[in-house]
C-alpha positions as CSV (number, residue, x, y, z in Angstrom):
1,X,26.3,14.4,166.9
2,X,24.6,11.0,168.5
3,X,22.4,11.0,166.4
4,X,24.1,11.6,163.5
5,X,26.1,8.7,164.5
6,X,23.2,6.3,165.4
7,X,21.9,7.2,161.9
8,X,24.9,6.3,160.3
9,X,25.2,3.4,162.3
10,X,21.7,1.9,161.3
11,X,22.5,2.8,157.6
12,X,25.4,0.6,157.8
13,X,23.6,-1.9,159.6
14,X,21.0,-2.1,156.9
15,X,23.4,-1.8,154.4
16,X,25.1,-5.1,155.8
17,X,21.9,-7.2,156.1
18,X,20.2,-5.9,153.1
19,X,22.0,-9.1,151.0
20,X,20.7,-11.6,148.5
21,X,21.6,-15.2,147.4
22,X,22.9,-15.9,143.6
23,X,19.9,-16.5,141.9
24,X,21.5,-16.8,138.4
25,X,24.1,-19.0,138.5
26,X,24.5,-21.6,136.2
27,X,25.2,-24.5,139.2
28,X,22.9,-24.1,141.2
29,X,19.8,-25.8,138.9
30,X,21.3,-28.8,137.6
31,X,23.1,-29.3,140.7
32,X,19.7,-29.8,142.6
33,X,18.1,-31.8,140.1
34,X,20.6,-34.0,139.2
35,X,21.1,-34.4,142.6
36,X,17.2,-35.3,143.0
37,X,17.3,-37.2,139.6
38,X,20.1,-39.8,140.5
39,X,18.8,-41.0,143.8
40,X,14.7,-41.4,142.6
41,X,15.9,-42.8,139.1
42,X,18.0,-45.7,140.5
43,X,16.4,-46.1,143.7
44,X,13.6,-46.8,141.5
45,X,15.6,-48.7,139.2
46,X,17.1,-50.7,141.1
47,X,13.7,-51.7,143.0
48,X,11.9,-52.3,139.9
49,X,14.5,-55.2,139.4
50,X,14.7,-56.2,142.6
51,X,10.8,-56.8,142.5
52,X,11.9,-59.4,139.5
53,X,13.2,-61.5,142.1
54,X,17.1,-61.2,141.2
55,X,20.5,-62.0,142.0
56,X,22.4,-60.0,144.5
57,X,25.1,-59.7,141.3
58,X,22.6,-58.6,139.4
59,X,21.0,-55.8,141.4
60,X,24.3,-54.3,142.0
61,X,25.7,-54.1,138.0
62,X,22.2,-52.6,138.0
63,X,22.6,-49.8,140.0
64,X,26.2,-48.9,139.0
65,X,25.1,-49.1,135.4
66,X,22.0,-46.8,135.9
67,X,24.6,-44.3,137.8
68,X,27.0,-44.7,135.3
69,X,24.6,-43.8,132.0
70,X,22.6,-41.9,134.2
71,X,25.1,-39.3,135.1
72,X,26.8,-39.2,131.5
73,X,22.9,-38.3,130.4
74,X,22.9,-35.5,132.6
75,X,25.9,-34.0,131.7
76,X,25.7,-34.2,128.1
77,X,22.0,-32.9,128.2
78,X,22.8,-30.1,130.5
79,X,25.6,-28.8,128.6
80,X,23.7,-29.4,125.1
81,X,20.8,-27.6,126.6
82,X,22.5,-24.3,128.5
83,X,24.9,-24.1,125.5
84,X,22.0,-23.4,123.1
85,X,20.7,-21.4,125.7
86,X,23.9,-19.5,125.9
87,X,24.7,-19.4,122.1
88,X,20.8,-17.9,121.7
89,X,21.4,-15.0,124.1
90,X,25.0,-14.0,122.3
91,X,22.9,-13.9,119.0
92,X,20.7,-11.4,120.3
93,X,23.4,-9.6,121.5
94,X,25.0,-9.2,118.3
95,X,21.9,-7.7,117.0
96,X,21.5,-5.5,119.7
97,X,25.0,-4.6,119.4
98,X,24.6,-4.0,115.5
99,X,21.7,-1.9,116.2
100,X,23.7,0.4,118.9
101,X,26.5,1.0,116.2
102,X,24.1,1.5,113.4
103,X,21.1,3.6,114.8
104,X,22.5,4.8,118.1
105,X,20.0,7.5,118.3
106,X,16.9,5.5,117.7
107,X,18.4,2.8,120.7
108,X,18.4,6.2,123.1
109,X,15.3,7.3,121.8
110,X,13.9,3.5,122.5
111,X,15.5,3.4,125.9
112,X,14.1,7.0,127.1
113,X,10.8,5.8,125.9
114,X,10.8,2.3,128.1
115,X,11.5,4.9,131.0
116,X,9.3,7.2,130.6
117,X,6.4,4.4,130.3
118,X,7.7,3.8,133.4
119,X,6.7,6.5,134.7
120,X,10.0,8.8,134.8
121,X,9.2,12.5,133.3
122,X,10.1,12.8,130.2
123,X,12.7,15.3,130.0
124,X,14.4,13.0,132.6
125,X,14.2,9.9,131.1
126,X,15.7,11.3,127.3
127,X,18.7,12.5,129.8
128,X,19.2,8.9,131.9
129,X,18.6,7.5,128.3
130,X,21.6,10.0,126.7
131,X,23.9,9.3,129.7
132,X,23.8,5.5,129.7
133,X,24.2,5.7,126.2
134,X,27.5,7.2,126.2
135,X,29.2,4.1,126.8
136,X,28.5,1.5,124.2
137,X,29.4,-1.8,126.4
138,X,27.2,0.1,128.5
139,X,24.3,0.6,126.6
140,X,24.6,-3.1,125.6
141,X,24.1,-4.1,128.6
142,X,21.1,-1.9,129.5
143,X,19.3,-2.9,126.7
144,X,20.5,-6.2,127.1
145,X,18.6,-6.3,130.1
146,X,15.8,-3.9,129.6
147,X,15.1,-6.1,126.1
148,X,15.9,-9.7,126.5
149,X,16.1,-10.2,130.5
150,X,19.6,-11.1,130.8
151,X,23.1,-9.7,132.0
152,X,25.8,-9.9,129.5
153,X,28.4,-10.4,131.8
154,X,27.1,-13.0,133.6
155,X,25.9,-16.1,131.4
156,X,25.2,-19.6,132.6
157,X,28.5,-21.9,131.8
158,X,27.5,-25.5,130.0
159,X,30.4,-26.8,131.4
160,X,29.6,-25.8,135.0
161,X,25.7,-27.3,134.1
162,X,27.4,-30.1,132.6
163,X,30.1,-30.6,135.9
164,X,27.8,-29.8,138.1
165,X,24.8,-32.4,136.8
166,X,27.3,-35.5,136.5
167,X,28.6,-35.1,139.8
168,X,24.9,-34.3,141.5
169,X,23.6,-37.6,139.8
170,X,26.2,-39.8,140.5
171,X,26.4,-38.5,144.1
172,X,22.7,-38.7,144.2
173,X,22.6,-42.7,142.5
174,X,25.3,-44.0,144.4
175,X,22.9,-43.8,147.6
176,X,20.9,-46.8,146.8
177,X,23.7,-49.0,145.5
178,X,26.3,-48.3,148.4
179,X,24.8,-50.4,151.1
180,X,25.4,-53.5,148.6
181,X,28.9,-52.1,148.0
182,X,29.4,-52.6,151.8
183,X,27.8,-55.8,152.0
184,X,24.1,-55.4,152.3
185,X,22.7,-59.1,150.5
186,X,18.5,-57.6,150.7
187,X,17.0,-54.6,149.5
188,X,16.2,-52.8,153.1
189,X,19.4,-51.0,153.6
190,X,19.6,-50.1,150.7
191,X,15.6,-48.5,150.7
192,X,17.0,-46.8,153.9
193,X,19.5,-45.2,153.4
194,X,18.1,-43.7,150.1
195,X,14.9,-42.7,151.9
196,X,17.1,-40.8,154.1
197,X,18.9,-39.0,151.3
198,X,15.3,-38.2,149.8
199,X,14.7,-36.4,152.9
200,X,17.6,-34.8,153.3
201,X,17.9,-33.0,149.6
202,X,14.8,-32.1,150.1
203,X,15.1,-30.3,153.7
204,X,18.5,-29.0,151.9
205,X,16.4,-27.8,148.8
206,X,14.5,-25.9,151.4
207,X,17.6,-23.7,152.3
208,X,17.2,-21.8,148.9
209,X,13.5,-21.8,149.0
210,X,10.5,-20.3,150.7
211,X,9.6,-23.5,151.6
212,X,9.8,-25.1,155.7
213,X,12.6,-27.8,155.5
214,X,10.3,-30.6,156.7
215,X,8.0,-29.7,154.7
216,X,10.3,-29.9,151.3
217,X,11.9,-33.4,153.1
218,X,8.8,-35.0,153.2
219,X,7.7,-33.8,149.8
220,X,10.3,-35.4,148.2
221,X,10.4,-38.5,150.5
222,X,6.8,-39.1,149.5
223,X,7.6,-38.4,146.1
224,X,10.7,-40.9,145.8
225,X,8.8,-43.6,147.7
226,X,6.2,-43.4,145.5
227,X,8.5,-43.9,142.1
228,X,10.1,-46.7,144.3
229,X,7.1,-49.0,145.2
230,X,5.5,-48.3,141.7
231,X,8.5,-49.7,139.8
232,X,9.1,-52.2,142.8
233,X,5.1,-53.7,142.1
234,X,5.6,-53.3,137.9
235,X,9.2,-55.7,138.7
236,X,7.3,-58.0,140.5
237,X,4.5,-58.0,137.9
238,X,6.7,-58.3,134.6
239,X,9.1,-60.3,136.3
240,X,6.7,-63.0,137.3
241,X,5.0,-62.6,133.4
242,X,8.1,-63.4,131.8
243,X,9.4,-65.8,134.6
């Protein structure tokens, strides 16, 4: 009886731990980049004119501009883009789903055959293949994802991309610019504080990742420092050619 209820115990255990993370939402994505995408773009923006040699006026309409186009870009792109995505895959689906009410028994015969290559006997896999076809949202969905790769019932929203990419970017671009909002008159605070955002999306990118969170901070410190003093040098350059 102990053991019974040790076994039980460890099959519950397993059963609790034994989770994964949402891997297909359509938040997560944009979320991160535009996140990523705001605070290089007008950190790098905003030091590219600031190597021109500036007004403080100037630098900040600057970086309010670049969050303000910036983040409309985002969200009309990443609702544009998952919306084709989206409207694609429920194209396919209507074929698939034309081809279930018109030939239902060459869609079993196709399902039992992706089975059995699969290395289920035969004799089972016509069976699985007749039972899941039963249902026709069923079957849809099978094929749906035995075919194409995706679940029906679960689709990436365009206006979650799109909500989700404004707000990242303009979370991510106000970074740079808020030290001058505050008061900052020379370009150190605000390099600061965005070199500590760098780091920190990137040690938070690490928390869905395989990657060590240092080791994703610094990747995308370096990464943003780099865009930073390149634009920074080509301000100081153009800005001195035209001046």
């Amino acid at each position: 009886m102990a053991i019974v209820e040790t076994e039980a115990a460890l099959h519950e255990a397993h059963r609790d731990n034994h989770t994964h993370r949402d891997v297909n939402g359509g938040w997560l994505r944009p979320a991160v980049f535009g996140a990523m995408d705001g605070l290089v773009s007008n950190l790098a923006l905003m030091t590219g004119v600031a190597g021109g040699a500036v007004g403080h006026q100037t630098l900040v309409l600057t970086g309010l501009a670049g969050l303000a186009a910036g983040a409309f870009s985002m969200a009309a792109g990443e609702y544009t883009s998952v919306a084709s995505q989206r409207e694609l895959v429920e194209a396919e689906l209507d074929v698939e789903r034309r081809e279930l009410r018109r030939h239902p028994q060459d869609e079993e015969a196709e399902l039992a055959a992706l089975y059995a290559a699969r290395g289920v006997e035969p004799h089972l896999a016509r069976e699985v293949a007749r039972q899941l076809s039963a249902d026709p949202e069923q079957a849809l969905e099978i094929h749906a994802r035995e075919e194409l790769g995706v679940d029906p019932g679960d689709l990436p929203s365009p206006l979650v991309a799109a909500v989700s990419s404004f707000g990242s970017f303009a979370l991510g671009a106000l970074l740079p610019v808020l030290p001058y909002l505050l008061g900052a008159t020379s370009l150190w605070p605000a390099l600061l504080l965005a070199m500590i955002g760098l780091f920190a999306c990137g040690a938070v990118v690490a928390r869905v990742t395989a990657r060590t969170w240092w080791f994703s901070g610094l990747r995308q410190l370096a990464l943003g420092g780099a865009a930073a003093g390149v634009t920074y040098a080509l301000g100081s350059f153009f800005g001195t050619a035209v001046g």
